[in-house]
N, C-alpha and C positions, 0 to 999 in steps of 0.2 A: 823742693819740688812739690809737696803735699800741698803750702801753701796757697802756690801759684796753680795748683787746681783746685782747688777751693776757691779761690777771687773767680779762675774761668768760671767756675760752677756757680757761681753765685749771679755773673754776668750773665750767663748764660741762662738763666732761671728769671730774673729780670727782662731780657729778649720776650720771654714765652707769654709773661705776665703783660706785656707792653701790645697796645690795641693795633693790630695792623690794617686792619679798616679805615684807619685813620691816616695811613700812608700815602704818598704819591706811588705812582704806579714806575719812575724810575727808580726810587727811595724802594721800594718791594722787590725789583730784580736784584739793586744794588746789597738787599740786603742778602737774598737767595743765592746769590755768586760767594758774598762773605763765608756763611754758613755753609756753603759745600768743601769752602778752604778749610775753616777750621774743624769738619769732620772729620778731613784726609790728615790735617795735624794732629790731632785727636789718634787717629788711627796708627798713625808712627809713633806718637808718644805709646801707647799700649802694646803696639807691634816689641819696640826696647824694653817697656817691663816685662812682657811676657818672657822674652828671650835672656833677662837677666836671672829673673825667677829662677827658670829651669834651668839656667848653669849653677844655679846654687844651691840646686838639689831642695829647693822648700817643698815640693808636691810630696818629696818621698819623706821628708823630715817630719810634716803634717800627716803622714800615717796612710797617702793616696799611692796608688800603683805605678800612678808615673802623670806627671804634668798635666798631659788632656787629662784625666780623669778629674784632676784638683780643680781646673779651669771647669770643668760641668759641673759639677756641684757647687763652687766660687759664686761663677756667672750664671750658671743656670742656660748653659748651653744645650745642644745637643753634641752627643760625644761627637759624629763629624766634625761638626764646626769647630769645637772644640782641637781637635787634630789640627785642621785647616789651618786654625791660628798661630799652635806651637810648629807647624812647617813652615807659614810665610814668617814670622819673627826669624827662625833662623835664615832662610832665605835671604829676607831683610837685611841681618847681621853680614853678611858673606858678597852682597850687591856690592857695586860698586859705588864710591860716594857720589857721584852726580842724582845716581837712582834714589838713593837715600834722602837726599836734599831736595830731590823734587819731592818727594811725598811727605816730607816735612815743611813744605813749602806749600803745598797743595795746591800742588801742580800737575800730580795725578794719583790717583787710586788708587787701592788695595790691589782689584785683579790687574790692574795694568800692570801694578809691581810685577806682578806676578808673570805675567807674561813677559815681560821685557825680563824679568831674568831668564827664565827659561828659554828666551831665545838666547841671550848673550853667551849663554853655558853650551848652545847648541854649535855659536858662532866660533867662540872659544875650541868648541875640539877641531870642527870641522878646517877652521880657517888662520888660528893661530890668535897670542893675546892681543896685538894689533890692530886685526881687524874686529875683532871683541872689545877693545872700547872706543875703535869710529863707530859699530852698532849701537854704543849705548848711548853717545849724544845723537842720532838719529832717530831712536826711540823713543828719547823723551821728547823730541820734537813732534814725533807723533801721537804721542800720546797728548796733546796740548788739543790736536785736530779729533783726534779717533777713540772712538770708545773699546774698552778690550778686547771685544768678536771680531772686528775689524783692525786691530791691531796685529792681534794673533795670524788675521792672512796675509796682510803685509810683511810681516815679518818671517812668511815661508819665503819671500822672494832678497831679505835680508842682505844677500850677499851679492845681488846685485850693483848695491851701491858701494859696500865696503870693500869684498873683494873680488870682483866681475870677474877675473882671470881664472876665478877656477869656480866660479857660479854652477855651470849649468852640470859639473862634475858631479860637485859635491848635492845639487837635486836631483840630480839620478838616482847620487845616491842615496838619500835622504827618503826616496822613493821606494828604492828597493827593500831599506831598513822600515818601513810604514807596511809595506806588500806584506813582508812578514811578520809585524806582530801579531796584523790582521788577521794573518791565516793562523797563527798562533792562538790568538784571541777568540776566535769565530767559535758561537756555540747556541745551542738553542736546547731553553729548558722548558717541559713541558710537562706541569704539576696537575695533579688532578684536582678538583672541587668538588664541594657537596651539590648533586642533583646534576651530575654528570659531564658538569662543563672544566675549561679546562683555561690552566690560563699561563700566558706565552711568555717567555721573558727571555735574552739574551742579546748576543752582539752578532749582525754582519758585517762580511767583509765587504771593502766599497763595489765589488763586483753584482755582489748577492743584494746588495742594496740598491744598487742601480736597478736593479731587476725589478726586485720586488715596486718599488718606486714608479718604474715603467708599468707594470702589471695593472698595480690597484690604484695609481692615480686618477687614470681616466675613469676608475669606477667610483669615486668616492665624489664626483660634483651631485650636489643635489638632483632630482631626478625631475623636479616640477616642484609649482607652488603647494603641490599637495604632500612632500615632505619633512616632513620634521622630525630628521632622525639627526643626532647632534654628529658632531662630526668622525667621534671615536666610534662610536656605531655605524656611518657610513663604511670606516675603515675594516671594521669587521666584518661588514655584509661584504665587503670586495674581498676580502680575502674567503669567504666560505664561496664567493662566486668563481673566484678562481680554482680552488678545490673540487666545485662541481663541473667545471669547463674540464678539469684535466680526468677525470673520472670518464665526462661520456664522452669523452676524446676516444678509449679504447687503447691507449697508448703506455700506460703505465705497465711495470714489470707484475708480473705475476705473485701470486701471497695465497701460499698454500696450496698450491695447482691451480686457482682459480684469477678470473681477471677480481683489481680490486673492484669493491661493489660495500655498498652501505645497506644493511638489512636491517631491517622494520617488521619486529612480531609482532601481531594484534591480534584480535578475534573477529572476525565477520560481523558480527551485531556491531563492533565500537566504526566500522566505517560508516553503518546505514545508520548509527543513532549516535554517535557521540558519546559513547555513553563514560569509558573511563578509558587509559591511554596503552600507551603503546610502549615495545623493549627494544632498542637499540640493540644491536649485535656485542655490543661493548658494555653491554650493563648498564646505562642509560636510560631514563625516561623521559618520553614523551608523550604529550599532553595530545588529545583524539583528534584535535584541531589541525595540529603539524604532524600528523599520521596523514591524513586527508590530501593537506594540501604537498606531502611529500610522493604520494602514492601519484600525484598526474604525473610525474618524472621520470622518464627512461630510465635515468642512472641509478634511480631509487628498484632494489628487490624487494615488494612485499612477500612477507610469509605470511597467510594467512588462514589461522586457526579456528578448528571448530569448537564447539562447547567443550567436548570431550580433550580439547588441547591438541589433536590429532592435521597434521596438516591438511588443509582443503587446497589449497592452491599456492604454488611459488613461483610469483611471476609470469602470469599467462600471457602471451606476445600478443593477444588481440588489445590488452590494455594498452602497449607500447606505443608511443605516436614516432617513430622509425622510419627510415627507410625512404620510400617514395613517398611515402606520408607523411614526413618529416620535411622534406622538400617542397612540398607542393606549398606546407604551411608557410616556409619561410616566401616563397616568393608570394602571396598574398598578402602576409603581414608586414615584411620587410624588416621585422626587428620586433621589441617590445612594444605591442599595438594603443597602449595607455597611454591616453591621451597628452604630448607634451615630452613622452621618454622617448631617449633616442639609442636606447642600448641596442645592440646590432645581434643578427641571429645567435651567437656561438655563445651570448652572453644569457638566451632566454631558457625556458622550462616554457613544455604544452601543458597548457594547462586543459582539461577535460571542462568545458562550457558548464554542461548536465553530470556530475561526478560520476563514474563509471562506477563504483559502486553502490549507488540508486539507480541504477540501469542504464545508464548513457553511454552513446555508443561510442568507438573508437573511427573517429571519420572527419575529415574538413571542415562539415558543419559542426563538430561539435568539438571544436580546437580550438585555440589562440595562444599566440606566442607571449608571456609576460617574464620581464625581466625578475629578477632573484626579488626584488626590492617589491614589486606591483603583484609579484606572487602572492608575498604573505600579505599586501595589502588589501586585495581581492577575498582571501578567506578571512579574514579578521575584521572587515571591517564590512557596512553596509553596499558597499557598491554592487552593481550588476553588469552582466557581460552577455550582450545577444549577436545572433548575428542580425545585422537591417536587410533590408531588399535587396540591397546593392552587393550583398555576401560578403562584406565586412563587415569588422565587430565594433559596435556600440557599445560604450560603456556610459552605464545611465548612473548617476552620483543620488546616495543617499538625499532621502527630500529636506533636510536642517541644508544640505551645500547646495540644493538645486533650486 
């Protein structure tokens, strides 16, 4: 065997060295279709040694923990990968010989392998060994057409072709067994970070997924040619819009006796000068700037301190743009009034024109509706916000855009 991978190896090193610039352009596909064969044989050949390896116990003989770990340090894997390989070799080992012969034949893939077993095993319990190997000549036939994310969905409908008479039983039940691991599985983990942010990580279930899906979809399309926020940052700003939608909703259960509410400690000088930041209820900081531009917001509480640290004021309702005053803004603005956005009232923040903290008043002239996104882009960036003659808001673009 050593040999004859030593001659491939050599041929193969030959190939790389050989000028393909100099090819016809049939002669370059013909050779590209070659090479994705001999990958996939390649890959079976390895797939067998791997699996002979480890029945021979060399990982633990050579002094490693067990197989994968011998394969990481061997190949210089990462341990996953590592893993991955010693499960599909066995896999492999235990396929049935069609599946085997295709992928020594490179006629299909590693994860196709992989797929078409795992469904065969699935077919196997569900529907008897029978129809477990009509599934498997119908898999490698598609596997010929279909790459493996596409194979894997055809293959939930599997038993349609093999054994229709109890199809739509055994997807029910198939269904039912999925409902539950998901609710099993379902979890959400929520770590904290340096400088007060936090970061998300877990599984929904397809319900909570649909939702969520439904929720921030329509808020993650760009907003106008004036964003460029990449796309994992769109998904974040929908999701913190969605948190402040359900906040000045007024509809969430109570925390602590009180409705929930997001509090913002600062001192009176950092609104009128900027001068340094502000304390989240949470331990958090933030910067004088999103103190600012959080205080035009209803659903936002300031508390706000004197020299002395002593409260001056929590929340005075003349800041609050509410009520009939809330209403009047939306049928004027009709949404996020920035030029180009088309976010709808429930999605916006009033923003105060003249900040109510350098003395501007809490009234129609001195409102406009901006979505979460045209928020922060309004205090952060040069643009300006008037109302015109007409008592609509003009927004005048810094003079480098205008």
């Amino acid at each position: 065997m050593i040999d004859a991978l030593e001659q491939a190896e050599a041929a193969v090193a030959a190939c790389f060295d050989a000028s393909a610039w100099a090819a016809s352009e049939p002669d370059l596909v013909a050779a590209l279709d070659a090479t994705h064969r001999l990958e996939q044989r390649l890959a079976a050949v390895k797939l067998t040694l791997v699996r002979e390896l480890d029945g021979r116990g060399t990982a633990t003989a050579q002094g490693a923990s067990c197989t994968a770990v011998w394969l990481r340090d061997r190949l210089r894997l990462g341990v996953g990968a590592a893993r991955r390989l010693v499960a599909l070799a066995a896999t492999l080992d235990t396929s049935p010989t069609e599946v085997r012969d295709a992928l020594a034949g490179g006629l299909v893939d590693i994860e196709q392998v992989r797929v078409i077993a795992e469904t065969v095993e699935t077919v196997h319990t569900t529907a008897g060994p029978a129809a477990a190997d009509k599934a498997v000549g119908v898999l490698v036939d598609w596997a010929a057409q279909f790459d493996a994310t596409l194979l894997r969905k055809l293959g939930t409908r599997i038993l349609d072709h093999v054994a229709p008479e109890i199809a739509d039983a055994a997807t029910e039940a198939a269904l039912r067994a999925q409902d539950a691991r998901a609710a099993r599985d379902r979890h959400l983990t929520i770590s904290e970070q340096p400088g007060g942010r936090l970061r998300l990580t877990g599984i929904l279930d397809t319900e909570a997924a649909a939702l969520l899906r439904a929720t921030i979809d329509p808020l993650t399309a760009p907003t106008g040619p004036d964003d460029t926020r990449t796309p994992g940052q769109r998904r974040h700003d929908a999701l913190a819009d969605v948190c402040r939608l359900a906040l000045s909703g007024g509809d969430l259960p109570e925390s602590g006796g009180d409705r929930p509410q997001l509090v913002v400690t600062t001192t009176y000088d950092v609104l009128r000068q900027q001068l340094t930041t502000g304390t989240l209820d949470t331990g958090g900081q933030l910067s004088a700037d999103a103190v600012r531009r959080l205080a035009c917001d209803a659903a936002i509480l300031p508390a706000i301190l004197g020299g002395n640290g002593q409260p001056l004021d929590v929340g005075r309702q003349r800041r609050l743009i509410t009520g009939p005053l809330r209403r009047a803004l939306v049928l004027r603005d009709r949404g996020c009034a920035f030029p180009g956005c088309d976010r709808p009232p429930r999605w916006c923040d009033a923003h105060h024109i003249h900040h109510w903290a350098n003395g501007g008043p809490t009234n129609l002239d001195n409102a406009v509706l901006l979505c979460g996104h045209h928020h922060r882009h309004l205090h952060h960036s040069d643009w300006t916000v008037h109302l015109a003659n007409d008592g609509h808001p003009e927004f005048i673009p810094p003079a480098w855009l205008d």
